[in-house]
C-alpha positions in Angstrom: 81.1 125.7 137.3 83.2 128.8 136.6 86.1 127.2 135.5 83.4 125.5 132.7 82.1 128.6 131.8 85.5 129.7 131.0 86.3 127.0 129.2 83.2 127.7 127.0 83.2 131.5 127.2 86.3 132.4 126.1 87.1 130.2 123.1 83.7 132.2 121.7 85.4 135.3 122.9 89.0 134.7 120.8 86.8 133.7 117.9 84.8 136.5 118.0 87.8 138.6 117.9 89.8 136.8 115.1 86.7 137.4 112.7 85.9 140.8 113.6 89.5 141.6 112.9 89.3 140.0 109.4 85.9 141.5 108.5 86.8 145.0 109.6 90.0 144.9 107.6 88.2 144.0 104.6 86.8 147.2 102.5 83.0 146.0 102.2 82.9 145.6 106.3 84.8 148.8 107.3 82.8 151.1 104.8 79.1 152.2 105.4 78.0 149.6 106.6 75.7 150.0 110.2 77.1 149.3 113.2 74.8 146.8 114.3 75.0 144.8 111.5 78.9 144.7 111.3 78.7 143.5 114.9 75.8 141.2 114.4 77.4 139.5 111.0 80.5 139.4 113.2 79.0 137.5 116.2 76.5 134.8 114.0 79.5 134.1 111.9 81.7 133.6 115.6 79.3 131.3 116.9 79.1 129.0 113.3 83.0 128.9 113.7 83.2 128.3 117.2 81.7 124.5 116.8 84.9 123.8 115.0 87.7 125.4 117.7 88.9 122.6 119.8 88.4 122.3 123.3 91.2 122.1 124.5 92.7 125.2 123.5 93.3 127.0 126.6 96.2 127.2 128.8 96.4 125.0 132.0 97.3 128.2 134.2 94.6 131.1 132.8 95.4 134.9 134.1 95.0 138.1 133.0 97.8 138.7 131.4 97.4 135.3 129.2 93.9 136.3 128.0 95.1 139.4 126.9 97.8 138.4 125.3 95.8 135.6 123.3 93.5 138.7 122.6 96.2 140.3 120.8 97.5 137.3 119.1 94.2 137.2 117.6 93.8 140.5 116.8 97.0 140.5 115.0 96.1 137.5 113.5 93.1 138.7 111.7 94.4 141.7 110.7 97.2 140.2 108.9 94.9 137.9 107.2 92.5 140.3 106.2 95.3 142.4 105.5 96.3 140.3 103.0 93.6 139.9 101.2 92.7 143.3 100.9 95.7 143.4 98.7 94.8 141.3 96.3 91.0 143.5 96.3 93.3 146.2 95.8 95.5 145.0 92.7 91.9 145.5 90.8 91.3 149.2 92.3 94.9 149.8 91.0 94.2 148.6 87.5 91.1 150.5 87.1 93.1 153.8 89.2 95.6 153.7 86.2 93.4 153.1 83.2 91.2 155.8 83.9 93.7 158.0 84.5 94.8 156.7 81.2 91.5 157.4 79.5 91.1 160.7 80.9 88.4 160.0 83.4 90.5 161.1 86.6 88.1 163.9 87.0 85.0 162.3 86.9 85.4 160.1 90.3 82.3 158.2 92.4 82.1 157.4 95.6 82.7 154.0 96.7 80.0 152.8 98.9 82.3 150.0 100.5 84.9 151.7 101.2 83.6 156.3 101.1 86.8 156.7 98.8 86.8 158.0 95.3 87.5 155.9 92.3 87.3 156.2 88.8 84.2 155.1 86.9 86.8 152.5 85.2 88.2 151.1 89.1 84.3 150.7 90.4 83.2 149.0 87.1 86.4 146.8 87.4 85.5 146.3 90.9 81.9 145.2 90.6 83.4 142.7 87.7 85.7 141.1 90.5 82.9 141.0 92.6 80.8 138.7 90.0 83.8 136.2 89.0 84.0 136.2 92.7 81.2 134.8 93.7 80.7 133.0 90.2 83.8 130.5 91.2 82.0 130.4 94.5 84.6 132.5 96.0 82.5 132.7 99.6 82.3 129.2 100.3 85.9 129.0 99.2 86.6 132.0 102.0 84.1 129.9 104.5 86.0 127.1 103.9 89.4 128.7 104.3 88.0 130.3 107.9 87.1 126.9 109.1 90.7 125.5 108.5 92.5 129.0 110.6 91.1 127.5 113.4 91.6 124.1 112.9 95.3 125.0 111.7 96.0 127.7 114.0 93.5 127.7 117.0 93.6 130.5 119.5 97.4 130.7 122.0 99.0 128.8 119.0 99.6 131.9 116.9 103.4 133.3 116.3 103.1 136.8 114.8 106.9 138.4 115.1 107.7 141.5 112.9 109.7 139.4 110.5 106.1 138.1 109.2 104.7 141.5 108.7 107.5 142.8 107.1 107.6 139.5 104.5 103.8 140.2 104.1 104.3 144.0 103.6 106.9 143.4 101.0 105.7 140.8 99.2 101.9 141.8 99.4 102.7 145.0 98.0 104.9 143.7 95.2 101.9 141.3 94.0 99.7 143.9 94.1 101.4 145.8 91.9 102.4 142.9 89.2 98.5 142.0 89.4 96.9 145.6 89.0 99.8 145.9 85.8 98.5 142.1 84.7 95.1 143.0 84.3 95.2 146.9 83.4 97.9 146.0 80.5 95.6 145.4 77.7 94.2 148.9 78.4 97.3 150.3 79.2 99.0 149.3 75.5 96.1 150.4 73.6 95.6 153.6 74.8 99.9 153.9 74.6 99.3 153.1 71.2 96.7 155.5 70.8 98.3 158.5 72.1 101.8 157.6 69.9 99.0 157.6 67.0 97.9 161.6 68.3 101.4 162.2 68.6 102.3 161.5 65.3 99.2 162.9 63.9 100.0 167.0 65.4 103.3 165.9 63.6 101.8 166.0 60.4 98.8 168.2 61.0 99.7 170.4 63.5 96.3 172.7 62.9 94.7 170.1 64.6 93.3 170.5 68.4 94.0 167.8 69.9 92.6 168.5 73.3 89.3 168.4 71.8 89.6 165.0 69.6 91.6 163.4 72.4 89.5 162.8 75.1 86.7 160.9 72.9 89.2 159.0 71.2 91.0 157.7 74.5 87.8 157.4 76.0 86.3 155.4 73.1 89.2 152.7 72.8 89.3 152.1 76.3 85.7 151.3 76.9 86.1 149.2 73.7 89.1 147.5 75.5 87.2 146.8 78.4 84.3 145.6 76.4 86.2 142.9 74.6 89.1 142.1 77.1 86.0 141.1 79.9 86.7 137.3 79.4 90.9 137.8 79.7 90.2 140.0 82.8 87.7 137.2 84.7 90.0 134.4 84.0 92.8 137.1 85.4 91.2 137.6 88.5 90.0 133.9 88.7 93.7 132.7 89.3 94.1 136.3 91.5 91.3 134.3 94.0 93.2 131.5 93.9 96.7 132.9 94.4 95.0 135.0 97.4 94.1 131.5 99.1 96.8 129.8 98.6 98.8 133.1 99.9 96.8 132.6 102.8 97.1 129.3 103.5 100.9 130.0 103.6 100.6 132.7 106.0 98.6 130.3 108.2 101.4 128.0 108.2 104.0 130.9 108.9 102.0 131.6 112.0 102.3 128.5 113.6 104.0 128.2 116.5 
């Protein structure tokens, strides 16, 4: 009777700790959220996965030290793969970080409810835009769907996280981010270049002018106008970002493999 216990227990248990790892590595889950309803989204999500976690997962010899260890493989494992895609999430904060600056809206910040930090106006309305095309291309039944296949790919004591792995993810993560937040924020980021060669030129030939005063509307102006027409380039942008961030982790699920 134990011995079944255990081997119904603690599959739940390595499941419960692989999800909690991704969700509280994403920025939605480790913001403001309650307590109680991190841990309770954690553990109804654990036991929907759990039906698809094979049985016969567990070691033949089970000890302390091999539970812990498969404890940490999962944590690990989790908070690479949420790691991960936080990246991606971040390549949008970026864009919107840079073109605000841009505009001249560094000053006036907001507080980001998912994650307490402070973002431009330009990063949160960027943000929430990511969020729509999200879950307009069905995004969370695509991240469902990719959660079902870690454990069906890579169940618990089959994981193989070594520093090489974090160091590839680190360094390539960090390079897509960046070529991401500059492949969406570049229409902003020419205009307003454009804009302030235009002002440049302009205290050329007028010098009289103040343009401290005229600047800020102007840069202000284009940029929302930008924004305003370049919203169909930047959904179909972050439509393929989605899809590059599953396929990226379908890869690192593979990498892990024993």
């Amino acid at each position: 009777m134990p011995d079944q216990i255990m081997g119904h227990v603690l599959p739940y248990g390595f499941v419960l700790i692989r999800i909690g790892a991704i969700l509280f590595a994403l920025p939605l889950w480790s913001g403001q959220l309650p307590l109680a309803w991190k841990l309770s989204g954690a553990v109804w999500l654990s036991v929907l996965f759990s039906f698809v976690v094979p049985t016969e997962i567990l070691p033949e010899e089970l000890s302390l030290k091999v539970i812990v260890m498969g404890g940490i493989q999962e944590v690990l494992t989790g908070a690479l793969l949420g790691f991960l895609l936080r990246l991606f999430l971040a390549a949008v904060t970026l864009a919107g970080q840079l073109a605000g600056f841009q505009m001249g809206l560094a000053i006036a910040n907001v507080i980001d409810p998912a994650t307490s930090d402070r973002y431009t106006i330009v990063a949160q309305m960027l943000n929430l835009l990511a969020l729509f095309t999200f879950l307009e291309m069905n995004g969370h039944l695509m991240a469902v769907s990719l959660l079902a296949k870690s454990f069906e790919w890579l169940p618990p004591f089959s994981a193989s996280v070594s520093g090489e792995i974090c160091h590839d993810l680190v360094l390539s993560g960090g390079k897509e981010m960046f070529r991401l937040a500059l492949k969406i924020g570049w229409p902003i980021s020419l205009a307003l270049l454009l804009v302030y060669l235009s002002m440049g030129l302009l205290v050329r030939v007028a010098p009289q002018i103040n343009m401290l005063m005229v600047g800020f509307p102007i840069t202000i102006s284009v940029g929302l106008i930008v924004i305003m027409l370049g919203v169909p380039s930047f959904t179909l942008t972050m439509e393929r970002m989605f899809q590059d961030a599953v396929v990226s982790l379908e890869h690192l699920l593979v990498a892990l493999r024993v």
